[in-house]
MMTF fields as JSON, N, C-alpha, C and O atoms, coordinates in Angstrom:
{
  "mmtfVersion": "1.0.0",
  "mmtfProducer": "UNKNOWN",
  "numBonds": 227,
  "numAtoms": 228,
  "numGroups": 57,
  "numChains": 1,
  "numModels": 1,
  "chainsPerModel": [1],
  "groupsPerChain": [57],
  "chainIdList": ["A"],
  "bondAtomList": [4, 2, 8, 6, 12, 10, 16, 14, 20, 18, 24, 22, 28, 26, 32, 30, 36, 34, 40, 38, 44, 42, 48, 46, 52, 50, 56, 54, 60, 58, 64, 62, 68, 66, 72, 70, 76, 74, 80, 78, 84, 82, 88, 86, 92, 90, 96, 94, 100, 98, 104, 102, 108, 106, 112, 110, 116, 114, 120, 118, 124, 122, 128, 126, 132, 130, 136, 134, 140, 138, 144, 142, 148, 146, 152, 150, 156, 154, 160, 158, 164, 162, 168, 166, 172, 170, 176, 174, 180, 178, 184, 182, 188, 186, 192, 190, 196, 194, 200, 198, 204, 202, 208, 206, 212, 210, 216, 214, 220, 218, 224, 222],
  "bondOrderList": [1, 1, 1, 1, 1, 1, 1, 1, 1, 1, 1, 1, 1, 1, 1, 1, 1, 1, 1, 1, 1, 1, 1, 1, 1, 1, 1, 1, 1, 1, 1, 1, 1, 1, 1, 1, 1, 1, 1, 1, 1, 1, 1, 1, 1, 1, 1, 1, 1, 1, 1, 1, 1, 1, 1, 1],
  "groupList": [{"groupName": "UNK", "atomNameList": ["N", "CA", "C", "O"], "elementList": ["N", "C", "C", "O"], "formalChargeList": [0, 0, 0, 0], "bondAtomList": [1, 0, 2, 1, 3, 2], "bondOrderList": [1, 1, 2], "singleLetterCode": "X", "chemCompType": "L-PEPTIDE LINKING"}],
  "groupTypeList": [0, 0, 0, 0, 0, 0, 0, 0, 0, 0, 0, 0, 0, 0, 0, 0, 0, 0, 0, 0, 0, 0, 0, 0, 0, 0, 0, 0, 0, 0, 0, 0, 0, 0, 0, 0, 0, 0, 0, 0, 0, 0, 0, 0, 0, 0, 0, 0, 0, 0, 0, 0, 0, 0, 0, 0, 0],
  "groupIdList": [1, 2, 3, 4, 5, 6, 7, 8, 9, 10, 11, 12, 13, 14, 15, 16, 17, 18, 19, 20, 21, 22, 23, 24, 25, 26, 27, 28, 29, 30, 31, 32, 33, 34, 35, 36, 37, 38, 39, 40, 41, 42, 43, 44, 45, 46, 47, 48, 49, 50, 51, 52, 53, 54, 55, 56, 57],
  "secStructList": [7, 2, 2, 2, 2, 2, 2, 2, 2, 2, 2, 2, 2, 2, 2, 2, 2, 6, 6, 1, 7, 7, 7, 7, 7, 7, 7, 2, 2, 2, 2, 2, 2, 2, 2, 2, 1, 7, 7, 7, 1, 2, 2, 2, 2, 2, 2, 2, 6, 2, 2, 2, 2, 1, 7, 7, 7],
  "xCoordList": [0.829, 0.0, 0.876, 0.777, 1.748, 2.969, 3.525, 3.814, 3.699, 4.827, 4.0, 4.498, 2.515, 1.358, 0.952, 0.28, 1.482, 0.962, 2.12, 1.729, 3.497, 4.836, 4.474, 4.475, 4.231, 4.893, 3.07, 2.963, 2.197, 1.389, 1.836, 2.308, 2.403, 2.707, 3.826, 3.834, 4.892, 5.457, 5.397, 5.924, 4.691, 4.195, 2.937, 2.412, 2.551, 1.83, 2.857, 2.51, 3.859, 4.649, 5.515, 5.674, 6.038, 6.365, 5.566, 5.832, 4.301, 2.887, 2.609, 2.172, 2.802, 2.252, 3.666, 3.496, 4.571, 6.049, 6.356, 6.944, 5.5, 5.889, 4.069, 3.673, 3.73, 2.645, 2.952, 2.246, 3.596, 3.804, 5.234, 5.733, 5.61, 6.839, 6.589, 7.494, 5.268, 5.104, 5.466, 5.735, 5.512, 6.389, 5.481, 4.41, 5.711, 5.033, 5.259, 6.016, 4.842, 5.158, 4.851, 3.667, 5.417, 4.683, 3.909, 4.205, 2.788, 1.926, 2.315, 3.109, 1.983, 2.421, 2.328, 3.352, 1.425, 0.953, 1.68, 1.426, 2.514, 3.357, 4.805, 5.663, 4.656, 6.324, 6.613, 7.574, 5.322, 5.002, 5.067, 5.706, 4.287, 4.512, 5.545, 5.741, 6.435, 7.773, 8.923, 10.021, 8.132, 9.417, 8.926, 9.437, 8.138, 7.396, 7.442, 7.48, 7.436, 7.203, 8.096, 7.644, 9.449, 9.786, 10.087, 10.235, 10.069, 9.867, 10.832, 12.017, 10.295, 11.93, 12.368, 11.87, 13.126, 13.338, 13.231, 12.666, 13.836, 13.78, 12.314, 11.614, 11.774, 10.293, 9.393, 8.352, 9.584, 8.207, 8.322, 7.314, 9.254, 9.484, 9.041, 8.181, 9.134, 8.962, 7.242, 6.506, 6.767, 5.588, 4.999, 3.775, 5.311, 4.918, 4.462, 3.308, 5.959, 6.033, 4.824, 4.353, 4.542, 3.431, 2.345, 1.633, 2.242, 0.747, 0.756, -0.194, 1.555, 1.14, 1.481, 1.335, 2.133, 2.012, 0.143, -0.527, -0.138, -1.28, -2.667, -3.79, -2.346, -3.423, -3.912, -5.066, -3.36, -3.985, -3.555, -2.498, -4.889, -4.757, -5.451, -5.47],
  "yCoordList": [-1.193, 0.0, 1.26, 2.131, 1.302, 1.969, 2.473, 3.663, 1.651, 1.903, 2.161, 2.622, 1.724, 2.727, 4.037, 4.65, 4.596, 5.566, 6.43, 7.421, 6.284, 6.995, 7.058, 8.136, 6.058, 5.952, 7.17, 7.923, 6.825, 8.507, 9.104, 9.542, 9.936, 10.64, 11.378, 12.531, 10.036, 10.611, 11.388, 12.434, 10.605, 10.925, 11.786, 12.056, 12.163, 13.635, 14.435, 15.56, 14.363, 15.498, 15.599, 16.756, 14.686, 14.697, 15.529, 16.268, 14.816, 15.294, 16.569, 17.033, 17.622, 18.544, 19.675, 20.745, 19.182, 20.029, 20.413, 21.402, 18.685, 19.11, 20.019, 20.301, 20.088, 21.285, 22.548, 23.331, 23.238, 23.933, 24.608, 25.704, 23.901, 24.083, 24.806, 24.666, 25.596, 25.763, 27.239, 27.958, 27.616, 29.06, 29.709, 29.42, 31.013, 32.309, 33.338, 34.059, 33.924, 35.061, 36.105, 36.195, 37.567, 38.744, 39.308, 39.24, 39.943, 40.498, 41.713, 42.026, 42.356, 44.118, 44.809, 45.445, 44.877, 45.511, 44.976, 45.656, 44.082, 43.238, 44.349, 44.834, 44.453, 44.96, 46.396, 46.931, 46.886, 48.063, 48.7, 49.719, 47.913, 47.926, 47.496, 47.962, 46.704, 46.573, 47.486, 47.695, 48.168, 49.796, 50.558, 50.403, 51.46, 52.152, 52.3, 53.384, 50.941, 51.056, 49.105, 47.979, 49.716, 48.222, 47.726, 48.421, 46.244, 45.665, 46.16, 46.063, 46.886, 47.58, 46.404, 46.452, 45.479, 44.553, 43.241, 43.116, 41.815, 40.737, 40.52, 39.872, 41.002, 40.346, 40.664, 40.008, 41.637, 42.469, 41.663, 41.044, 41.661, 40.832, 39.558, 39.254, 38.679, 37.08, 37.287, 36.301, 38.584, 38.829, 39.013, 38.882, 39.167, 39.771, 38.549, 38.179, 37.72, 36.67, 35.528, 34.717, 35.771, 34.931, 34.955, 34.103, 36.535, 36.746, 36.774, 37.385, 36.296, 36.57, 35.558, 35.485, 34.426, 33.053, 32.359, 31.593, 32.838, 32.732, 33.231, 32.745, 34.136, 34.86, 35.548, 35.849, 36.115, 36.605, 38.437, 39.068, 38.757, 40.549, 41.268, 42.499],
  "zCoordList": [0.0, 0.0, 0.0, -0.865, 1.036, 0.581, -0.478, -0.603, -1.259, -2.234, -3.656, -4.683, -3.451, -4.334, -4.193, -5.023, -2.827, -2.391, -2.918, -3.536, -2.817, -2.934, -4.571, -5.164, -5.099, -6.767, -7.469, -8.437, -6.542, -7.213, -6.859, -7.908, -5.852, -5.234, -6.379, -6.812, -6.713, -7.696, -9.187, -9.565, -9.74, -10.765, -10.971, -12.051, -9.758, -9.137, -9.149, -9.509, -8.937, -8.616, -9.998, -10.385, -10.72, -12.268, -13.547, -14.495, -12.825, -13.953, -13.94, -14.993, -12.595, -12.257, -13.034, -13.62, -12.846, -13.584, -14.327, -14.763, -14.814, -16.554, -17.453, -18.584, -16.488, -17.179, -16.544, -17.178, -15.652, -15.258, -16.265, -16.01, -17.153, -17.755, -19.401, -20.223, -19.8, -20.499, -20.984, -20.021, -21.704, -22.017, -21.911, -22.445, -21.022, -21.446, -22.05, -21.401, -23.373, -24.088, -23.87, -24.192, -23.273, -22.863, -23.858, -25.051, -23.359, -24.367, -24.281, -23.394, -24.904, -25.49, -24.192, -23.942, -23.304, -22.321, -21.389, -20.395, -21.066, -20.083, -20.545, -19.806, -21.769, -22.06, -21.659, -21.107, -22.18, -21.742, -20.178, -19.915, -19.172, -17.975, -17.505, -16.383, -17.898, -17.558, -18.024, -17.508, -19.602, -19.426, -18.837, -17.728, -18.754, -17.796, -16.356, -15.774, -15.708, -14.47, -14.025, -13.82, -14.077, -14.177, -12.265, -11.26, -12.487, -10.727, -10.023, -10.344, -8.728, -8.272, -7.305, -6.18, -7.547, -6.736, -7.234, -8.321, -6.425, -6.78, -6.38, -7.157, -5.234, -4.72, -5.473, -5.522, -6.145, -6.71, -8.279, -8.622, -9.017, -10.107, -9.675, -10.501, -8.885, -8.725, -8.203, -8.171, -7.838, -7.767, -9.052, -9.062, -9.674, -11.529, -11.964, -12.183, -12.104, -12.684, -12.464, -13.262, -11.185, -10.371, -10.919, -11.451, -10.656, -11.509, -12.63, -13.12, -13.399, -14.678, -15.421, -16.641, -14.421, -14.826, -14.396, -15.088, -13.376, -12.806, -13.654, -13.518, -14.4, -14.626, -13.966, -14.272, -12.816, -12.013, -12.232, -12.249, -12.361, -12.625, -11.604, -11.62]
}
């Protein structure tokens, strides 16, 4: 039972990576807000990136 539980576990964690691994292309308005008003910082950039891997606006 074990070693069914580890080996989803794995390939939960394989499966989930390799969709997470898909390219994102900035849209015009991404480039724009990044000359304009670019991330002042590592946090605020890895915040960008988040949302906008996320979709989240």
């Amino acid at each position: 039972m074990r070693r069914l539980l580890v080996l989803i576990l794995a390939l939960s964690a394989v499966g989930l990576s390799a969709t997470a691994c898909k390219p994102h292309k900035r849209t015009f308005g991404e480039k724009v807000q990044d000359t304009f008003d670019p991330p002042k910082g590592p946090a605020e950039k890895a915040g960008r990136t988040l949302d906008r891997a996320t979709d989240s606006k």
